[in-house]
Phi, psi and omega in degrees: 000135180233149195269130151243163193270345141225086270268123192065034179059011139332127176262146164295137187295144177279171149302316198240086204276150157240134174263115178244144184214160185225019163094341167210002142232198196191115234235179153196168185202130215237146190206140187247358166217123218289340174291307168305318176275010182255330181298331175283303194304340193280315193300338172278339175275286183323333168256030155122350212248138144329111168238139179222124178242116198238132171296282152232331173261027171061043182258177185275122203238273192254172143244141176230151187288153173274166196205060172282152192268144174278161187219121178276160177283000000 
């Protein structure tokens, strides 16, 4: 017998769109929780990347910056 976790197998809507980019491709990334989702965004702008966070009906909510760490030499 198999379970679902939602009833008549509706999936959950995300919440969130993450655009994440490095000037020459471009990813998305989908999230049903808005906490979860800033935390990916922040880890992406740290490693260097364009993040644009958009909502589920495509308006523009944030941006995060790229942050890349200096490596001394």
């Amino acid at each position: 017998m198999t379970t679902r976790s939602h009833s008549q197998g509706h999936s959950e809507s995300p919440l969130v769109l993450l655009r994440v980019s490095d000037g020459t491709f471009h990813m998305h990334r989908s999230f049903s929780d808005f906490e979860r989702a800033i935390h990916s965004a922040e880890a992406y702008a740290g490693a260097g990347f364009n993040v644009a966070m958009i909502s589920a009906t495509g308006r523009f909510l944030m941006g995060f910056d790229p942050r890349r760490q200096r490596v001394a030499v």
